[in-house]
VOGU-3710 file (C-alpha; in Angstrom, 3 decimals, decimal comma):
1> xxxxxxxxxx> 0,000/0,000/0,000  1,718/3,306/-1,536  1,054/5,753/1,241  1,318/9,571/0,166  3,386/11,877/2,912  3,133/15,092/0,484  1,515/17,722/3,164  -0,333/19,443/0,438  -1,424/15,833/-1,070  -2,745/15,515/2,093
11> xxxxxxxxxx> -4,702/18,485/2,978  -6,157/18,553/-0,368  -7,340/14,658/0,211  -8,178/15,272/3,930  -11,818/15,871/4,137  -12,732/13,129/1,676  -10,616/10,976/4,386  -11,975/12,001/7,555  -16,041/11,745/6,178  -14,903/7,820/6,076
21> xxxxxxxxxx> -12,462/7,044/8,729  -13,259/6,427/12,243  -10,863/8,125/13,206  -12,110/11,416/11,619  -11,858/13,398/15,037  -8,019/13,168/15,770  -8,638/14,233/12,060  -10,251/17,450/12,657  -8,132/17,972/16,076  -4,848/18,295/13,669
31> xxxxxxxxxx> -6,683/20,508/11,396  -7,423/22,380/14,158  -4,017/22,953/15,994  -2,399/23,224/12,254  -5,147/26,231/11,600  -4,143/27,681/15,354  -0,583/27,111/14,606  -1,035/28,750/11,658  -2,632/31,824/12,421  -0,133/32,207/15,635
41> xxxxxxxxxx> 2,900/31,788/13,832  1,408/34,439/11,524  0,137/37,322/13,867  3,563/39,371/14,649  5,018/43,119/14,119  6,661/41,997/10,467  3,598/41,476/8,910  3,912/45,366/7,135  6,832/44,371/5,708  6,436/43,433/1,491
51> xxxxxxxxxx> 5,955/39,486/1,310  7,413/37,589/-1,375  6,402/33,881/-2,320  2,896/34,161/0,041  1,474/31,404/1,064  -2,496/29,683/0,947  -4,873/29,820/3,700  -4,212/26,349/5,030  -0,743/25,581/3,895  2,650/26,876/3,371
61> xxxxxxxxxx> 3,809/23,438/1,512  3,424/25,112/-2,008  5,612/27,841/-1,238  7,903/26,158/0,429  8,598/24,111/-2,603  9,089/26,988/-4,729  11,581/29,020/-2,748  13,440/25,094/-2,794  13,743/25,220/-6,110  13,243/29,105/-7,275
71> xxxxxxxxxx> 15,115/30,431/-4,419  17,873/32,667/-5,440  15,607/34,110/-8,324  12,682/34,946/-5,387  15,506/36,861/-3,802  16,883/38,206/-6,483  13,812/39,751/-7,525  12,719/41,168/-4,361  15,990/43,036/-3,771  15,246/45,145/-7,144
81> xxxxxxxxxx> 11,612/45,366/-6,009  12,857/46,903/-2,557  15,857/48,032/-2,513  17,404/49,259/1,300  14,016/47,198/2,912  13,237/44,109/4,980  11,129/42,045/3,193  9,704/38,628/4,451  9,847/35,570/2,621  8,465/32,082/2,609
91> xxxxxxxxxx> 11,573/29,813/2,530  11,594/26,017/2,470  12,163/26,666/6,783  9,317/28,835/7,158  8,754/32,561/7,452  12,138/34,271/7,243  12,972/38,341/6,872  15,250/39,342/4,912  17,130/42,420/6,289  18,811/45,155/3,887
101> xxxxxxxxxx> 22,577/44,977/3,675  22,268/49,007/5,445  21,964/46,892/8,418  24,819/44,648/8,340  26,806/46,865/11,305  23,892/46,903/13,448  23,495/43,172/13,075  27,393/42,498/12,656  27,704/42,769/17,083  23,898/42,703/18,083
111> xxxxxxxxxx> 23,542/40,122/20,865  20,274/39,991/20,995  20,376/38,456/17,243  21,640/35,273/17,822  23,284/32,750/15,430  23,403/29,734/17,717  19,919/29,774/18,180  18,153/30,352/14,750  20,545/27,010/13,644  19,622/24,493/16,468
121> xxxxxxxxxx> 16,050/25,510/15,884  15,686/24,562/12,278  18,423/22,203/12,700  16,642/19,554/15,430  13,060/20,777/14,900  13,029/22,269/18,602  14,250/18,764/19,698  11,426/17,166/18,835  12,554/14,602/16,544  15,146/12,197/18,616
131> xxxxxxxxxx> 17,461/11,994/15,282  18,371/15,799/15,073  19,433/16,320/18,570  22,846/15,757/17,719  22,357/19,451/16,735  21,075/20,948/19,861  25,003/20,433/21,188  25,522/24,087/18,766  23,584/25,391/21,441  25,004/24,061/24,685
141> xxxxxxxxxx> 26,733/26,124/27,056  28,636/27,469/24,380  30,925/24,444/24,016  30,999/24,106/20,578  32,384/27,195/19,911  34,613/26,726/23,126  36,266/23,704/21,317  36,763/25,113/17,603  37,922/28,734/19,311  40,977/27,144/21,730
151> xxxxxxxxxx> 41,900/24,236/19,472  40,682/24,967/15,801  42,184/28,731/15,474  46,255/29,053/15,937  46,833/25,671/13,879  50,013/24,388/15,949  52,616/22,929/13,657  52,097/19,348/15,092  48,442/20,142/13,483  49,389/21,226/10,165
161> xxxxxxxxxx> 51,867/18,214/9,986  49,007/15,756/10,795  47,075/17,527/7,657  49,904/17,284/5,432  50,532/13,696/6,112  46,936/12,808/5,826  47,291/14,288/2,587  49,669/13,060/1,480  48,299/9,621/2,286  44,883/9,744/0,821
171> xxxxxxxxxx> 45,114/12,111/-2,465  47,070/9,404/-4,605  44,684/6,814/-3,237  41,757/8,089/-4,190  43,082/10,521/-7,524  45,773/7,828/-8,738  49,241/8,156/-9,774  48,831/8,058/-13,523  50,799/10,223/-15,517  47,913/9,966/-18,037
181> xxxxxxxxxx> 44,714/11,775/-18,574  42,140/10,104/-16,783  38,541/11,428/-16,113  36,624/11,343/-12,926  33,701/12,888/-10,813  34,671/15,731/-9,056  32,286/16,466/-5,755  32,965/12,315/-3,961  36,322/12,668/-4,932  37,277/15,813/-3,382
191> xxxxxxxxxx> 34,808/15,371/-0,247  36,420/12,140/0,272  39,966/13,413/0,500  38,830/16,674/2,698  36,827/14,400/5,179  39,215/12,092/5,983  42,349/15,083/5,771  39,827/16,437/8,600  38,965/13,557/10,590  43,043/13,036/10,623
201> xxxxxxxxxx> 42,959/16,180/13,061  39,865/15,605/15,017  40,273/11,825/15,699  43,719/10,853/14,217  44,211/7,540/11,965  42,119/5,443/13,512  39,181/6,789/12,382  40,052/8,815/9,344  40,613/5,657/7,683  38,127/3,670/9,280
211> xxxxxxxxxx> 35,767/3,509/6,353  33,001/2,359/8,484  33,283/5,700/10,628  33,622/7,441/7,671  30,228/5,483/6,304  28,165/6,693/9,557  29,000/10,398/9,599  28,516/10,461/5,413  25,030/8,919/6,294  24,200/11,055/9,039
221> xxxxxxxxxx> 24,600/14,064/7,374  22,212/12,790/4,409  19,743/11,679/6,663  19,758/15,393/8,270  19,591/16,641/4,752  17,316/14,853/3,298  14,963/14,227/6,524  15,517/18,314/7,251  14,141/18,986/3,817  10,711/17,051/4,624
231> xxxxxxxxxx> 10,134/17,846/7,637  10,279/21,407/7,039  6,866/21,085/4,966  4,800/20,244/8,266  3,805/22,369/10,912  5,608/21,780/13,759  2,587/20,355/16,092  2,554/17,271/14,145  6,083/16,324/13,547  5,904/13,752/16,611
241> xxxxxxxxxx> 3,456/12,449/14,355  5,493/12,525/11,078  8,903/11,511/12,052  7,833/7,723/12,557  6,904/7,492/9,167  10,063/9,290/7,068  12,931/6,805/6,818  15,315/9,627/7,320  14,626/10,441/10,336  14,844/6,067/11,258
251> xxxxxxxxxx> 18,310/6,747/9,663  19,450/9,320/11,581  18,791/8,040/14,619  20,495/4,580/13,641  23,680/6,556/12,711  23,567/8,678/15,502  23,635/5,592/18,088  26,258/3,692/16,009  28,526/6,838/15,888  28,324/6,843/19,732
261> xxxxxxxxxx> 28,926/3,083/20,096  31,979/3,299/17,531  33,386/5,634/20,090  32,671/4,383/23,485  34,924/1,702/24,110  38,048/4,727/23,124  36,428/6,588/25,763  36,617/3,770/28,134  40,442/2,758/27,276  41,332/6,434/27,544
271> xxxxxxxxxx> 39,723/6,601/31,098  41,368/3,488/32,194  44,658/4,892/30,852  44,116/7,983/32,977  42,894/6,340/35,873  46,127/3,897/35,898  48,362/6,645/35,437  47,235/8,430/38,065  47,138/5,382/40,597  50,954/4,695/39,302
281> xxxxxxxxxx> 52,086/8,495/39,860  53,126/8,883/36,219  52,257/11,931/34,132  48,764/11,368/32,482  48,731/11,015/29,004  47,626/13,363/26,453  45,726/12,389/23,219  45,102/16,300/21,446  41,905/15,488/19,797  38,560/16,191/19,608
291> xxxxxxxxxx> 37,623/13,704/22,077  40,231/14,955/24,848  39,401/19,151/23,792  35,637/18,468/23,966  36,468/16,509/28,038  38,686/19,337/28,750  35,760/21,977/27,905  33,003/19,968/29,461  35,432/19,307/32,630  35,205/23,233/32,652
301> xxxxxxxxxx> 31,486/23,807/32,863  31,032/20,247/34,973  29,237/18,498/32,044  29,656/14,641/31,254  31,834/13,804/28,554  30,261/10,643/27,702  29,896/8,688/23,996  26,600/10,609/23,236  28,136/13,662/23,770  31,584/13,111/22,084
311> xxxxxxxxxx> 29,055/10,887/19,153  27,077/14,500/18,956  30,309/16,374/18,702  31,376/14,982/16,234  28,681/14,170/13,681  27,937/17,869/13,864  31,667/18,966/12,812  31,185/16,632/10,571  28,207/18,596/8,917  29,568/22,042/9,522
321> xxxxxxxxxx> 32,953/22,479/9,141  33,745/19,284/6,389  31,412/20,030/4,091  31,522/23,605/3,996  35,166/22,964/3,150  34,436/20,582/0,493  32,301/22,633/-1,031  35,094/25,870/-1,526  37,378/23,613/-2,521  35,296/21,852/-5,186
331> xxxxxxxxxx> 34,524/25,234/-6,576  38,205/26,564/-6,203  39,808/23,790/-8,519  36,861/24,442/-10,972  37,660/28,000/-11,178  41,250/27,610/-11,733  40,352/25,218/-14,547  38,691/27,956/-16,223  41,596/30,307/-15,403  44,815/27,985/-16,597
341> xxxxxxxxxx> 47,334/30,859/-16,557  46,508/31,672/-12,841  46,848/28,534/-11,784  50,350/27,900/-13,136  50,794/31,602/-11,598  49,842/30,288/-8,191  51,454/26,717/-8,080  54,809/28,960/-9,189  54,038/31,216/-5,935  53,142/27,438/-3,624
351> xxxxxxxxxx> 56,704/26,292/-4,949  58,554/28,729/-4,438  57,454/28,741/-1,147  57,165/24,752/-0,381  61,376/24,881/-1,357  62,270/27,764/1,166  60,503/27,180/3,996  58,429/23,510/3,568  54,603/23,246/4,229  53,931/25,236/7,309
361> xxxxxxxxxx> 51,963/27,764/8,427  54,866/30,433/8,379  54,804/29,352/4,515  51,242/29,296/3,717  51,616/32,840/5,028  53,616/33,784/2,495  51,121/32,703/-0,397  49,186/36,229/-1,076  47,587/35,505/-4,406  46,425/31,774/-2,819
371> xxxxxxxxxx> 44,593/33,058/-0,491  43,252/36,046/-2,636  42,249/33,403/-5,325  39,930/31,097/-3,157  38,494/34,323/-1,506  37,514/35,664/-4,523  35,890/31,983/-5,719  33,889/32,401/-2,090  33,188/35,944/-2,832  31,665/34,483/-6,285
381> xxxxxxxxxx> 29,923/31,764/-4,659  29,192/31,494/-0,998  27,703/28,213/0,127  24,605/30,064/0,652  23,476/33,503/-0,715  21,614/34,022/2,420  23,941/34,348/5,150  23,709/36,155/8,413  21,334/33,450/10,154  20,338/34,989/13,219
391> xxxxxxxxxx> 17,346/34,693/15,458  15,645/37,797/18,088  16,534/36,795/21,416  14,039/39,504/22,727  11,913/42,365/21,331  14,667/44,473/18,974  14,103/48,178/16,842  17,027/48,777/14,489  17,988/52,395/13,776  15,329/52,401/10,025
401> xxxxxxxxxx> 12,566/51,703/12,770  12,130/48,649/12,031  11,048/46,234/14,469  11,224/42,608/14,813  9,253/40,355/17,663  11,306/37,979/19,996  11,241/34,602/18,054  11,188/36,000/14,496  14,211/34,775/12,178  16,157/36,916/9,690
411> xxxxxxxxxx> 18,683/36,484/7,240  20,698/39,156/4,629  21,797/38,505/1,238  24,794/38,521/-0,325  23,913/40,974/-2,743  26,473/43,147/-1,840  29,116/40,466/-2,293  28,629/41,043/-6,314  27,822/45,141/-5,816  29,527/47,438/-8,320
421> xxxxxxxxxx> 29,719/49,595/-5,430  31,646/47,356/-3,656  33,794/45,842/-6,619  35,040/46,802/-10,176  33,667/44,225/-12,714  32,115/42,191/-9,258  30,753/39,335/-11,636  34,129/38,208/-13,011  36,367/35,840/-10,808  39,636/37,728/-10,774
431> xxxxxxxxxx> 42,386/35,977/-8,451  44,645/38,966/-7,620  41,370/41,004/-6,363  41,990/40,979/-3,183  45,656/41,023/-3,394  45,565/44,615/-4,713  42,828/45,409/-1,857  45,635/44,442/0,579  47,922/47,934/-0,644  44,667/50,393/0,075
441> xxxxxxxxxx> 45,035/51,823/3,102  42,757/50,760/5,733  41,888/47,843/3,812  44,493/45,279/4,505  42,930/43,244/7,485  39,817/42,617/5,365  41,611/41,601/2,352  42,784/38,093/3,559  40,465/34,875/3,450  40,163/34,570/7,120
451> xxxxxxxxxx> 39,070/38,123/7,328  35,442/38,795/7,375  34,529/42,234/6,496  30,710/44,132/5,248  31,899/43,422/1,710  32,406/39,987/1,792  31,048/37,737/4,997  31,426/34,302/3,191  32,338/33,033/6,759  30,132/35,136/8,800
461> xxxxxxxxxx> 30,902/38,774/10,341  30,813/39,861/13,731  30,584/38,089/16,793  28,906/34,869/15,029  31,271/35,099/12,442  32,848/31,239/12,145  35,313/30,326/14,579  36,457/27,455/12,427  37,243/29,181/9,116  41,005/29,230/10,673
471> xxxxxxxxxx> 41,187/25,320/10,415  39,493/25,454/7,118  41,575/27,527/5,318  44,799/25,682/6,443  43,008/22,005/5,495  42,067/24,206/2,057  45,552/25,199/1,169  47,354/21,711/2,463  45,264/19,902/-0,137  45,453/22,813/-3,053
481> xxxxxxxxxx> 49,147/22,807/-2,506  49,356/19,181/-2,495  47,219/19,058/-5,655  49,418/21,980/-7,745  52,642/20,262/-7,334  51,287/16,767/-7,783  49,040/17,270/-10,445  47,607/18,408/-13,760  43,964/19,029/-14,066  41,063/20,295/-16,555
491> xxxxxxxxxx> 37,658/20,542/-17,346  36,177/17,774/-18,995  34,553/18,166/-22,193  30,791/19,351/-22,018  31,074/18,988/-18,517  28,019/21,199/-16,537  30,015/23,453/-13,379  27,387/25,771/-12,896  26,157/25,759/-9,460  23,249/23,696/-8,199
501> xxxxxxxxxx> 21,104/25,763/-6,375  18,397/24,624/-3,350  16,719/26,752/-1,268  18,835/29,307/0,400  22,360/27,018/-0,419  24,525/27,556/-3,564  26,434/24,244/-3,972  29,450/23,302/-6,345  27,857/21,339/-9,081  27,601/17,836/-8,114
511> xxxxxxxxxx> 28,367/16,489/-11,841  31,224/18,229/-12,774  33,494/15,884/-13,791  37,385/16,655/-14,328  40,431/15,120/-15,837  43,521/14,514/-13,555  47,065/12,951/-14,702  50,565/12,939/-12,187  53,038/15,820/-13,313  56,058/14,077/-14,587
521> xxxxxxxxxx> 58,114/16,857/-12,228  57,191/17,274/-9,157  59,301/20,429/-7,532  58,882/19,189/-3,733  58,240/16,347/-1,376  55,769/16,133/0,751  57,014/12,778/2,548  58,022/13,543/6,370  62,112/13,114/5,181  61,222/15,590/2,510
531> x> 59,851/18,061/4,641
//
């Protein structure tokens, strides 16, 4: 029996339904609450604002799917259509506004717009659905951030050694050594070598090449995706309901408790290690990981370090600081595909450096029009052209008057990102941009990748800005600098890289594929007697 779980399918098939089935009154009840949650949800202070993509009566599901797939053009639109004004929006997460980039100081340090928030929430549903709690640990006495702030930020050489080896390791493997053209799919190869590059750092070899580790937090983050994108078409009230009958959400929650029984008996050794350490009187030994940083930070605010929190942990880096990563990278060796003479301007620049100093962070320093280059491809394509997530903590006015209820969620744009105002020619990728932005005066601390700024927030601005885009742009320019001296690359022919767009995200394309051979001379070794 083919059971239909399309919200609007359902309303639209309801009444016919509940005239026949006995149990017509729980029937009417949900109608009921989804009609009061409706109207509730509805009633607030932003309802003067202009409205793009409104919704029916009864349900939001048809707008939701359009903003899904006819997001960026919704938003697009609307900006001509009010230019310097919030506007609200129907996205594929509910009612969102969408504030004017005129307000990106006010937001940039504005406590009472939180980022931490507005994420859990449409992240686990408001914890009602057991598989996307994982999540809720974004929100936890701050110890996310604690973790990726003290441990993911200075990049200690021991770190950046770890990466390089890792890389080292696993590009060959999953690339090849042939010093022949060879074609292949771009997005699983690249993911592949920046998860496990990252899991190297966060839970050394034992699970960065555990494929069956790697398996779990791969599937967990689909589930999330793909279980995230249904759920978001019901009203909230009857999600308890829903979740038992989407197999993503049975997923998640299978992934989630493997995850945390994959890492419960290393908890356990480490304790006993500890414990018989101490009882010996011999200095306790230190593991510099993600499991020992997250104990350390918990130990601070007297939480539990146990598998489900250390499981949570780490599925959510997983989600938000691999992937993110993947995606930039992706995109970067695309656009230096399309730009061949600046990429054999930049592998001159990663040699050069690589044979006077080695791979270190002193060196990757020292690479100006690197790190211009893949801020211009983020500039050019952010992983989502809504950025800014935030969420009212309390009642806030901004200094335009306008005001915004406790609850309500807001985004901005990234407009400004490809404003003639901001840039000269803004829509074509050119990697010495902001090189030459580093000789203005005034303008040098913005110009580098790691340096947000209200012209380009690909990682955030303010005090949300992300505290792990330190990590990520080391990991970035390991593998790119592994990848220039190593290898050749182009576009395959008739191959599609424009970017796939869904909902608010703006993803590398997903088909691109690309063809790879081994450079017959290869300037500098990467092996550990090389460096």
């Amino acid at each position: 029996m083919n059971v239909s779980l399309d919200p609007l399918e359902t309303c639209q098939n309801g009444t016919q339904w509940a005239l026949q089935s006995p149990l017509s009154f729980l029937f009417a009840a949900a109608v009921i609450v989804v009609l009061t949650y409706t109207w509730i949800s509805s009633t607030n202070a932003i309802k003067g604002l202009p409205e793009i993509n409104p919704t029916g009566f009864f349900s939001s599901v048809a707008a939701k799917k359009f903003f899904t797939a006819s997001g960026l053009s919704l938003i697009t639109q609307a900006r001509r259509l009010y230019p310097g004004q919030a506007f609200r929006v129907m996205t594929q997460m509910g009612e969102r506004v969408i504030l004017p980039y005129e307000l990106i100081e006010e937001v940039r340090n504005q406590r009472r717009l939180h980022f931490g928030s507005a994420l859990v929430d449409d992240g686990t549903f408001m914890g009602i659905v057991p598989g996307f709690q994982p999540l809720s640990i974004l929100n936890r006495d701050n110890i996310f951030q604690a973790v990726t702030i003290r441990h993911l930020t200075k990049v200690p050489a021991a770190m950046s050694r770890s990466l390089c080896d890792e890389a080292d390791f696993i590009i060959p493997k999953v690339i090849g050594d042939s010093s022949d053209w060879h074609e292949m799919a771009l997005s699983p190869a690249i993911h592949e070598i920046t998860t496990k590059v990252a899991t190297r750092v966060f839970l050394g070899k034992e699970f960065c090449r555990n494929d069956d580790w790697i398996r779990v937090t791969e599937g967990y983050t689909h589930s999330w995706a793909m279980g995230s994108s249904e759920l978001h078409l019901w009203p909230r009230p009857l999600l308890m309901l829903v979740q038992y009958a989407l197999p993503w959400c049975k997923s998640a929650i299978a992934q989630a408790t493997e995850a945390r029984q994959m890492l419960a008996p290393v908890i356990a050794e480490r304790q006993r290690m500890i414990q018989a350490a101490v009882a010996a009187g011999q200095e306790v030994p230190k593991f510099d990981d993600a499991i020992e940083w997250l104990g350390e930070e918990a130990a601070r605010r007297g939480l539990v370090c146990d598998a489900a929190m250390v499981g949570d942990f780490q599925l959510v880096l997983t989600m938000v600081a691999i992937h993110t990563t993947s995606d930039l990278l992706q995109q970067f060796i695309v656009d230096l595909a399309q730009h061949p003479e600046t990429l054999q301007q930049i592998r001159h620049e990663v040699v050069k450096q690589l044979q006077a100093g080695g791979l270190t962070k002193e060196s990757l320093h020292k690479m100006p029009l690197l790190d211009s280059a893949i801020k211009e491809t983020q500039r050019l394509k952010p992983i989502q052209f809504l950025l800014l997530r935030r969420r009212a903590q309390e009642d806030i006015q901004f200094s335009n008057g306008l005001y915004l209820k406790k609850g309500t969620r807001t985004w901005i744009d990234t407009s400004r990102m490809r404003d003639p105002a901001a840039y000269e020619n803004p829509e074509e990728w050119d990697a010495t941009r902001f090189l030459k932005l580093r000789s203005q005066p005034g303008r040098t601390n913005e110009a580098y990748l790691v340096s947000p700024g209200p012209d380009h927030f690909g990682f955030g601005y303010g005090i949300h800005a992300c505290p792990g885009r330190f990590f990520a742009a080391h990991e970035l320019k390991v593998i790119v600098c592994h990848l220039l001296v190593k290898y050749e690359w182009k576009l395959a022919p008739e191959t599609d890289v424009k970017p796939f767009y869904l909902g608010e995200t703006s993803l590398a394309n997903p088909g691109t594929k690309m063809l790879f051979k081994r450079r017959e001379e290869v300037e500098y070794d990467f092996s550990p007697m090389g460096m």
